[in-house]
C-alpha positions as CSV (number, residue, x, y, z in Angstrom):
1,X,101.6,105.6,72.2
2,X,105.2,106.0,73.5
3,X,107.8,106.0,71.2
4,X,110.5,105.8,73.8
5,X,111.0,101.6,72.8
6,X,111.1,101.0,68.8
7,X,112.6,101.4,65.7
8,X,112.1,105.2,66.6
9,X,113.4,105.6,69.9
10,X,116.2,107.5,69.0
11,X,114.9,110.2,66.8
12,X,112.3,110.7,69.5
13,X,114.4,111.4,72.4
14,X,114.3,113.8,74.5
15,X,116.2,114.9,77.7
16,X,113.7,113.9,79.7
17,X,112.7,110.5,77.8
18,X,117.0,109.8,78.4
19,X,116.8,110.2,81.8
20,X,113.3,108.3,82.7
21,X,111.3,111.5,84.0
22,X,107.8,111.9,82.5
23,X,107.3,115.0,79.7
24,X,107.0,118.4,81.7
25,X,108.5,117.8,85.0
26,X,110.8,120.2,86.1
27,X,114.6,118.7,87.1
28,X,117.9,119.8,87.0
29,X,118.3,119.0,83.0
30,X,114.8,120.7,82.3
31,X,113.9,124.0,81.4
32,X,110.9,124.2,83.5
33,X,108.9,125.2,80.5
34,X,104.9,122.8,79.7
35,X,104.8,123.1,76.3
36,X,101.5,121.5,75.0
37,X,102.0,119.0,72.2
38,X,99.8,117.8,69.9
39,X,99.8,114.0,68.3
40,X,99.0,114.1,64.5
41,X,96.2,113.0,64.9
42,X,95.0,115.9,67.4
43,X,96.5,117.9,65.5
44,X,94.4,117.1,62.1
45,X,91.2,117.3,64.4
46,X,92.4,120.9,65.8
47,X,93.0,121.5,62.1
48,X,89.8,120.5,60.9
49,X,87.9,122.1,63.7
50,X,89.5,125.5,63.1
51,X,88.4,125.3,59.1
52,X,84.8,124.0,60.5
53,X,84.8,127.4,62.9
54,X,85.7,129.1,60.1
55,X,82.8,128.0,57.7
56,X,80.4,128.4,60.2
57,X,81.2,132.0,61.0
58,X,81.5,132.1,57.0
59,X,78.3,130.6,56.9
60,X,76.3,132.7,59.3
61,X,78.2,136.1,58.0
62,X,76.9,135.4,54.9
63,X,73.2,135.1,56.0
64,X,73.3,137.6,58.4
65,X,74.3,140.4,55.5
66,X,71.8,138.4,53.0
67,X,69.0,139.4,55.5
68,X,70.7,142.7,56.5
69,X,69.9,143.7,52.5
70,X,66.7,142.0,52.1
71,X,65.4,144.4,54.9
72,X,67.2,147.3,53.7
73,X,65.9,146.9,49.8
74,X,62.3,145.4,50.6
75,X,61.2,145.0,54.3
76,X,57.9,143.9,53.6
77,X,59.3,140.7,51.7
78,X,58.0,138.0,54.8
79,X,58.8,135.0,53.3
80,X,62.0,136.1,52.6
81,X,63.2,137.5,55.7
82,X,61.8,134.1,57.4
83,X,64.0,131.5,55.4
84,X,66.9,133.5,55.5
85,X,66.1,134.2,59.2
86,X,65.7,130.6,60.1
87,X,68.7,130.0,57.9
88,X,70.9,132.2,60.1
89,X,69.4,131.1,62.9
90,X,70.5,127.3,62.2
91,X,74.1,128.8,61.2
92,X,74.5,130.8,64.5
93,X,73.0,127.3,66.7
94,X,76.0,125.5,64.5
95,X,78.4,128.5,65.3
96,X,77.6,128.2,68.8
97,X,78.1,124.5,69.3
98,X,81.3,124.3,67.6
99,X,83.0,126.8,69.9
100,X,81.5,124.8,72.4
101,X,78.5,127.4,74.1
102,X,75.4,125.9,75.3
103,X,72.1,126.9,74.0
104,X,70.6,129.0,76.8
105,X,66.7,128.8,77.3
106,X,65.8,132.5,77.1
107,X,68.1,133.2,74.4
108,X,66.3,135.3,71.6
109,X,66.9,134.1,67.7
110,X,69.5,136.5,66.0
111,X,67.1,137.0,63.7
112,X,64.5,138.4,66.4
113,X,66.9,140.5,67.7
114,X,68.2,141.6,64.2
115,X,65.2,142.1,62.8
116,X,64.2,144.7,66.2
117,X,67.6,146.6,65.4
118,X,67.1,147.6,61.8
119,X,63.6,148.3,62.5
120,X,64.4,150.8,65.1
121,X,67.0,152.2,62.3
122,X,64.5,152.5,60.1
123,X,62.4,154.1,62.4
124,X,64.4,156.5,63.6
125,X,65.8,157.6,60.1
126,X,62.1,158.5,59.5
């Protein structure tokens, strides 16, 4: 929406807006600098995608150590280990498509792969 006709126009000028060249082209009154700028509403979606990012990793830390001292205290406990395993799993999938990654096909589980590493620590402190 351009704000350069309105009730507004004046409070929103710029330099270039005053002398009819677009935002970010380079002229004699321009700096030369592209400075990205965000609408509010762009801005309230980078916003809430940055606290969703953050929730997810908050999410998936949270399961990750939960299974971390499951297999530390009892590593026979199965069922255990599978829910929260699955759990993480579902938080690391949510992770990944929120920073945008695409699920690769012969990707292990974190779990899997978790599960391998403190079993090899185990092993070799024994």
């Amino acid at each position: 929406m351009s704000t350069r006709n309105g009730p507004h126009a004046r409070a929103n000028a710029t330099e270039d807006s005053r002398t009819g060249r677009t935002a970010g082209t380079v002229g004699p009154a321009s700096t030369g600098s592209k400075t990205m700028r965000y609408s509010r509403a762009e801005y309230a979606k980078v916003l809430a995608l940055q606290d969703e990012v953050a929730r997810a990793d908050a999410d998936y830390q949270r399961f990750r150590n939960a299974y971390m001292e499951i297999v530390q205290a009892d590593p026979t406990h199965e069922v255990a280990l599978a829910m929260i395993g699955a759990d993480m799993d579902r938080a690391h999938a949510r992770l990944q498509a929120l920073i945008g990654l695409p699920r690769l096909p012969f990707t292990h589980e974190p779990s899997a792969v978790m599960r391998r590493e403190l079993q090899r620590l185990a092993d070799e402190k024994h």
